[in-house]
C-alpha positions in Angstrom: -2.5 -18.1 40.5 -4.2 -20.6 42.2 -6.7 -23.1 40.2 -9.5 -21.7 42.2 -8.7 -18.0 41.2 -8.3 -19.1 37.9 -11.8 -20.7 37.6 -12.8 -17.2 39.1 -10.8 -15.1 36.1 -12.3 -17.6 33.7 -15.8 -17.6 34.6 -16.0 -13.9 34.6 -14.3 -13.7 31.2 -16.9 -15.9 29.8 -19.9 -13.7 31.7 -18.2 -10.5 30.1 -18.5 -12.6 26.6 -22.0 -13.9 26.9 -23.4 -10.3 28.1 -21.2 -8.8 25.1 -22.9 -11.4 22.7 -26.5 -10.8 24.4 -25.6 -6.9 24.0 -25.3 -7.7 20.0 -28.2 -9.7 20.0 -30.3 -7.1 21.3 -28.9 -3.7 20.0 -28.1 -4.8 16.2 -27.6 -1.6 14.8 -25.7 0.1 17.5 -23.6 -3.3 17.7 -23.2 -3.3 14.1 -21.9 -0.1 13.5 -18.8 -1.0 16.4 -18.1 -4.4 14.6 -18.3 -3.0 10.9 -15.2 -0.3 11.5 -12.9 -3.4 13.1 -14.3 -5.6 10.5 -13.1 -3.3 7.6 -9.6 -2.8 9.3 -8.8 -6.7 10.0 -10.2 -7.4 6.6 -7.5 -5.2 4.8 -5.3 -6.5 7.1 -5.7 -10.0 5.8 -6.6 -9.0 2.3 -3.6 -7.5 1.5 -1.4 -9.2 3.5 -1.9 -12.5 1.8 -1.5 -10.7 -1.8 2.1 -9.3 -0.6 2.9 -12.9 0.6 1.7 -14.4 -2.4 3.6 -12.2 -4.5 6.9 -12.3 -2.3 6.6 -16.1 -2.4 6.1 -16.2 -6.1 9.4 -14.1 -7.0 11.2 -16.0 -4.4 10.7 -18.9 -6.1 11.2 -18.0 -10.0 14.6 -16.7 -8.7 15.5 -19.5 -6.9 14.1 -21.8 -9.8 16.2 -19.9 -12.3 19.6 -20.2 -10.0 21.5 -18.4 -8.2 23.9 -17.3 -10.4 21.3 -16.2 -13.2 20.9 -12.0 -13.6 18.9 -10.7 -16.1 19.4 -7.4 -18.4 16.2 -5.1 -18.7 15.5 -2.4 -21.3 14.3 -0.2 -17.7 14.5 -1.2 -14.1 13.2 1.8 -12.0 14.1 -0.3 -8.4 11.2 1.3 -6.8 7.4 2.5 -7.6 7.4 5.2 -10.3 4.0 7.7 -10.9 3.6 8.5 -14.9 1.2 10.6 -16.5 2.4 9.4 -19.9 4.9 12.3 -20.4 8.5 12.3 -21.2 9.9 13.6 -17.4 8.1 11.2 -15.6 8.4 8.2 -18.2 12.4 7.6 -18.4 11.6 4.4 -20.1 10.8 6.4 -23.0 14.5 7.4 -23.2 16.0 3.5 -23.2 16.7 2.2 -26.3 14.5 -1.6 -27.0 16.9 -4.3 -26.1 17.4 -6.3 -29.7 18.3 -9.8 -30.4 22.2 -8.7 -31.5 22.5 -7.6 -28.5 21.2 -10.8 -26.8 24.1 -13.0 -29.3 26.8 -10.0 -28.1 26.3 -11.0 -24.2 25.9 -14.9 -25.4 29.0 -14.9 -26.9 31.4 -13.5 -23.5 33.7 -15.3 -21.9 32.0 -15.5 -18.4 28.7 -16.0 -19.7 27.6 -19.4 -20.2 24.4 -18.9 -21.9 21.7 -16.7 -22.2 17.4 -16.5 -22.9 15.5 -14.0 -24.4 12.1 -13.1 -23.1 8.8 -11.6 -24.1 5.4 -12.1 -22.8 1.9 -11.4 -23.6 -1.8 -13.0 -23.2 -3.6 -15.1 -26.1 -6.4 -16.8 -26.7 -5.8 -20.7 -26.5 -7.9 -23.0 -28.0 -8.8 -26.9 -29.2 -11.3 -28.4 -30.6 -14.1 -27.0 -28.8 -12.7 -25.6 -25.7 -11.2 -22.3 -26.2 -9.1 -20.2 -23.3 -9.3 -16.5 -23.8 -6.3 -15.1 -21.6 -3.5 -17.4 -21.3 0.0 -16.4 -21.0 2.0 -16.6 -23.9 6.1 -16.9 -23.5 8.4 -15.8 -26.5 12.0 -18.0 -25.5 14.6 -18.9 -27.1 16.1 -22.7 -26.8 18.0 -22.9 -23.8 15.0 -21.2 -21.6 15.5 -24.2 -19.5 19.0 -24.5 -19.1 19.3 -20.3 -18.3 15.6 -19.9 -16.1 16.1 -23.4 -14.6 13.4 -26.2 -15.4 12.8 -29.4 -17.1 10.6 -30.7 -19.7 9.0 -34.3 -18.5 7.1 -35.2 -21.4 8.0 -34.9 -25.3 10.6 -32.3 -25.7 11.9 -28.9 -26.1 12.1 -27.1 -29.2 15.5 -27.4 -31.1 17.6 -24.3 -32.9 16.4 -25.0 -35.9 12.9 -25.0 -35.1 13.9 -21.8 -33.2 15.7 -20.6 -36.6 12.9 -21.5 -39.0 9.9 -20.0 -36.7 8.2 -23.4 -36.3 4.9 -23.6 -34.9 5.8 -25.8 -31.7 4.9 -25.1 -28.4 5.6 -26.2 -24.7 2.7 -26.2 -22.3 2.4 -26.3 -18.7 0.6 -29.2 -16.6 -2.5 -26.4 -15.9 -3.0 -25.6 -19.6 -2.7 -29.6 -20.6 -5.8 -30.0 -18.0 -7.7 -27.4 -19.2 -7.6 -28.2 -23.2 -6.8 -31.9 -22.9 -8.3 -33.9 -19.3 -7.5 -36.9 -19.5 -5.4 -36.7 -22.6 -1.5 -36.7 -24.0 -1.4 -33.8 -24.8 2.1 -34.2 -27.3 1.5 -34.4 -30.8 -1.8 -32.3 -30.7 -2.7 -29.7 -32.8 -3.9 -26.5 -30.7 -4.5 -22.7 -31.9 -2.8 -19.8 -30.5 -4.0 -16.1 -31.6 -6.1 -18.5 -34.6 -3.0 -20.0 -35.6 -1.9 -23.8 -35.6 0.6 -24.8 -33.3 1.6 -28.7 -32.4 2.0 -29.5 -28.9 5.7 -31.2 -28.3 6.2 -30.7 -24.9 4.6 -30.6 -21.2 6.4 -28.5 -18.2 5.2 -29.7 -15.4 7.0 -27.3 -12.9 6.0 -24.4 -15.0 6.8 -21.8 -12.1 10.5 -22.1 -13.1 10.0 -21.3 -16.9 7.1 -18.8 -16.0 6.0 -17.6 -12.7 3.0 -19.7 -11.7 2.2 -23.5 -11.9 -1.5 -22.2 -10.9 -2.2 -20.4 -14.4 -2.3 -21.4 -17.9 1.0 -21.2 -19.6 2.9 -21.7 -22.7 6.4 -21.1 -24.9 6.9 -20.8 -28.3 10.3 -20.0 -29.7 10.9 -16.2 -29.5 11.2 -16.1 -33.6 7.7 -17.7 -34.2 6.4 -15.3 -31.1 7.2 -12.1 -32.8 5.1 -12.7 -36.1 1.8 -14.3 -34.9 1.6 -12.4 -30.9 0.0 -9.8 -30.3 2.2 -7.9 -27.8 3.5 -4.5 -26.3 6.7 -4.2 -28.3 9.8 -3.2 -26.6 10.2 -4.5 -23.6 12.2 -7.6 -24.4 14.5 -9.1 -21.3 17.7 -11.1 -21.4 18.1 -13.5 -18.7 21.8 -14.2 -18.3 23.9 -17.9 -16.8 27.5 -16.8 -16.2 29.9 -19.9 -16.6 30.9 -22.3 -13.5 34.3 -20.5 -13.3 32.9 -16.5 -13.3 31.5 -14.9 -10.8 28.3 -12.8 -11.1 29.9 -9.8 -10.6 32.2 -10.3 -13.4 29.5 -11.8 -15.8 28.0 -8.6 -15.3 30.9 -6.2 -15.7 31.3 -7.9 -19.1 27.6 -7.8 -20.1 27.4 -3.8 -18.9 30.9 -3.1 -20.7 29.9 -4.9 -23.9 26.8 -3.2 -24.2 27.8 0.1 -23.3 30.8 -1.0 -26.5 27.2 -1.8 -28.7 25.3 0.9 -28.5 28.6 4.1 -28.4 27.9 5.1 -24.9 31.2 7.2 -23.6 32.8 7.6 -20.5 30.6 9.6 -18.2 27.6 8.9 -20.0 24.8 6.8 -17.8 23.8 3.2 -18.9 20.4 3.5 -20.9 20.1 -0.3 -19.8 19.2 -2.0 -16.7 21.5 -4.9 -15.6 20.2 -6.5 -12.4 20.6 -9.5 -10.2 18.4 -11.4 -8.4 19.1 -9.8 -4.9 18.3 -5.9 -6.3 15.0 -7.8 -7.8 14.2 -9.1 -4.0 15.1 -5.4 -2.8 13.1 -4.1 -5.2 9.8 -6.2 -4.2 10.6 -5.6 -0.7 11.0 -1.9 -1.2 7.4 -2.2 -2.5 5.9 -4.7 -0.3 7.0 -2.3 2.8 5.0 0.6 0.9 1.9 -1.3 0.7 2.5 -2.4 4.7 2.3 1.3 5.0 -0.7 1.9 3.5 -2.1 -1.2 4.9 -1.5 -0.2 8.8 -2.9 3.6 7.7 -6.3 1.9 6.5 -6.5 -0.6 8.9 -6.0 2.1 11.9 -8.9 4.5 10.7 -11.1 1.3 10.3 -10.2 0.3 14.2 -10.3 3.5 15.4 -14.5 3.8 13.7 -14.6 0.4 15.8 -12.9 2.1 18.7 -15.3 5.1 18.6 -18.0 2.8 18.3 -16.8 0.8 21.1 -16.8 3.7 23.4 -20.5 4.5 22.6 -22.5 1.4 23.0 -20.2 0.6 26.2 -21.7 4.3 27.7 -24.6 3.4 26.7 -24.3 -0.2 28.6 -23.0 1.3 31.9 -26.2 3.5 31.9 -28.8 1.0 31.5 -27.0 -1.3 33.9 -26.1 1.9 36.3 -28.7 -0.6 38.9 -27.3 -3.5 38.3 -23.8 -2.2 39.0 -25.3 -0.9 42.3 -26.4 -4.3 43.4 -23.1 -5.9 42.7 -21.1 -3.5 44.6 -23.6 -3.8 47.8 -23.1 -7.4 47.4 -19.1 -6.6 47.8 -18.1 -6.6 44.0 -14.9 -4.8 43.7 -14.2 -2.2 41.3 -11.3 -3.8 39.8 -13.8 -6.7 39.1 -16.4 -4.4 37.9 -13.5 -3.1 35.2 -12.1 -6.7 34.1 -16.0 -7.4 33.3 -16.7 -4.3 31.1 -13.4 -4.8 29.1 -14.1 -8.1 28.3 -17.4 -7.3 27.2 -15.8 -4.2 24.9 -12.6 -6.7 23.6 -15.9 -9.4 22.8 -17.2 -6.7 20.3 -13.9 -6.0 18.6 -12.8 -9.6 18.6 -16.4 -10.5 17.0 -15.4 -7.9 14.5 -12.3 -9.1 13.9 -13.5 -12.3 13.5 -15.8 -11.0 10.6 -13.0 -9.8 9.0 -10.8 -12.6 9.0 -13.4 -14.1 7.2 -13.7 -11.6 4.6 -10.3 -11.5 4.3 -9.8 -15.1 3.8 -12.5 -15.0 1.0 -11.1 -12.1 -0.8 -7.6 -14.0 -0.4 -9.3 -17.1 -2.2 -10.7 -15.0 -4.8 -7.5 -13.5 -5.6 -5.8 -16.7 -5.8 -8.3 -18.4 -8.0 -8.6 -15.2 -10.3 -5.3 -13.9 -10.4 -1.4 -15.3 -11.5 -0.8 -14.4 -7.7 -0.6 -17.1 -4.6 -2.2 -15.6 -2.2 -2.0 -16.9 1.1 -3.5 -16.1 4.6 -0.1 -15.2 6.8 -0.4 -16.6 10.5 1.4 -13.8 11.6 -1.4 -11.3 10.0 -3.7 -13.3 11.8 -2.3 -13.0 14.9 -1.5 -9.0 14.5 -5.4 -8.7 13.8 -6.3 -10.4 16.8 -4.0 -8.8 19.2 -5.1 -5.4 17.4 -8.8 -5.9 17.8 -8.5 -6.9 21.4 -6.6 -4.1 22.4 -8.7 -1.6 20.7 -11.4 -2.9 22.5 -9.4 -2.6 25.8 -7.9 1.0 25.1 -11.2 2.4 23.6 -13.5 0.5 26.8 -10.7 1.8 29.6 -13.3 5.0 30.1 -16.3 3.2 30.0 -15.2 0.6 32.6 -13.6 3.2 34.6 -16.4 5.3 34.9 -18.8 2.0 35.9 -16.4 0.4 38.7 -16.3 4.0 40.3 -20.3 4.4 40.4 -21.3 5.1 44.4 -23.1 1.9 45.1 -26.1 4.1 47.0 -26.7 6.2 44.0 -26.4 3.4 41.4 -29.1 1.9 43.4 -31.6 4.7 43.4 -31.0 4.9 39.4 -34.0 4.4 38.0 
């Protein structure tokens, strides 16, 4: 294409623009309506593409925080999305047996296991002095939380086993929590109340992600012994994470771990586990098996939301070929081509979808931030979502303005002329 031709191109993609933008200007509502449908589809495009990226990036990176090698034992791991109504049938977890602490020292004490961690979790209030946090999450572990879910302590210290034995009142805190309660402040040695109950402050994680999901969120452990008297928690669902030895594989850590508590709790031959002994790659499969649904639903929403725009698109660009049936006229006497006539009215239609889309990009990105700021998950805007939105909006505008253009470029020039 020569530079001359592609001045040409360009300066009739920027007329198709600036009549699309004059169009909204001066037909609000009609314009509105068109924009609004594409605006809702890219805006659950973004929305909830960022909350699936947050959340893939955040399990990604306990798991890789944790090791490679460490696998974790679960009273119920469905692998999948699972619909309860609270009965029996559709609640198998109901049929597991809790995991208990004997078991935790039965799988601590094989030969390919190096060490393990015991897990619950809940949310607490939080407070010192005067500031008080309402919902922060509260870890039950036991000692070697760091050595098993990977992680360091950079100020003070972790609690020892016999602080673990006696059900001291110590806790760990991470960087977020120390900023919240104590700005500017050590925070070791202080005295801070969790569910009303004193606690002394004895170390800071600073990469808490490792020891609980999200540096962005308030967070503390206390040892699992003190957690079970003063928390206030769902009972039950208690989780061994598991560090096979430099020597064992992970497979063999976890043929010991399965045949030992199968041994534990009498199950015989034939008989299916009624625990749940997963690695980190079925946990990945898992959150991809349930990311891909919500892409699913995604694509289904954001479709009927383009296709409103689509609809709409077709509508206002009727509407536009009919009140410019004249001017049409003149450019053809004046030698415009119908394949110029087209490129002009599907720019103008891919303007009002890519206006949309821009509208919901916004949105999106907003929604994004909020859930980011609110929520334990890390949202963030994909580039790839933004390009898909894009490339969506502009071709709805040129599938759904093809008629529309069509039917302008093929107006006879002598009757255009005579519209009045």
């Amino acid at each position: 294409m020569t530079p001359r031709r592609r001045v040409s191109w360009l300066s009739r993609m920027l007329e198709g623009s600036a009549i699309a933008l004059d169009s909204i200007r001066s037909n609000k509502v009609r314009a509105g309506l068109t924009i609004l449908g594409v605006a809702i589809g890219v805006t659950v495009v973004i929305a909830m593409a960022s909350a699936i990226t947050g959340i893939n990036r955040s399990i990604t990176g306990i798991l890789e925080s944790a090791g490679p090698k460490t696998f974790f034992v679960y009273r119920y791991f469905s692998g999948g999305l699972d619909v309860s109504d609270g009965s029996d049938e559709l609640s198998p977890w109901r049929r597991m047996p809790w995991i208990t602490t004997d078991e935790a020292e039965v799988v601590r004490n094989l030969p390919a296991v190096r060490d393990v961690n015991i897990g619950e979790y809940t949310n607490g209030p939080v407070s010192f002095e005067g500031s008080e946090l309402k919902s922060v999450n509260i870890a039950g572990m036991s000692p070697t939380w760091n050595l098993v879910n990977g992680g360091d302590i950079l100020a003070g210290r972790n609690f020892t086993p016999m602080e673990y034995a006696a059900s001291s009142r110590v806790v760990i805190i991470n960087d977020k929590l120390a900023q919240s309660l104590f700005p500017r402040r050590d925070p070791i040695g202080k005295r801070i109340k969790i569910f009303g109950e004193p606690f002394e402050v004895i170390g800071l994680h600073a990469e808490a992600a490792s020891l609980f999901s999200n540096a962005d969120e308030p967070r503390l452990a206390i040892p699992h012994t003190t957690f079970t008297k003063v928390a206030d928690y769902e009972k039950g669902w208690m989780e061994i994470a598991v560090l096979p030895t430099e020597a064992a594989t992970v497979q063999e850590a976890q043929d010991q771990v399965t045949t030992a508590l199968r041994t534990k709790r009498g199950l015989r031959p034939g008989q299916p586990d009624n625990f749940a002994v997963v690695s980190q790659d079925r946990v990945l499969d898992t959150f991809n098996k349930i990311t891909a649904a919500f892409f699913v639903v995604m694509i289904a929403l954001s479709s009927v939301g383009l296709m409103v725009g689509g609809v709409g698109v077709v509508a206002i660009m009727m509407i536009s070929v009919t009140e410019r049936t004249r001017e049409i006229g003149v450019r053809k006497a004046l030698g415009a081509t119908r394949r110029e006539i087209m490129f002009q009215f599907l720019v103008e239609a891919a303007t009002l979808t890519l206006v949309g889309c821009v509208i919901g990009m916004a949105v999106g990105a907003l929604i994004a931030w909020a859930i980011r700021s609110l929520t334990p998950i890390p949202a963030t805007v994909p580039l790839l979502s933004v390009v898909a939105a894009v490339v969506a909006s502009i071709l709805t505008g040129v599938l759904f303005g093809l008629y529309p253009a069509s039917r302008a470029s093929k107006l006879d020039p002598v009757e255009a002329l005579r519209y009045e």
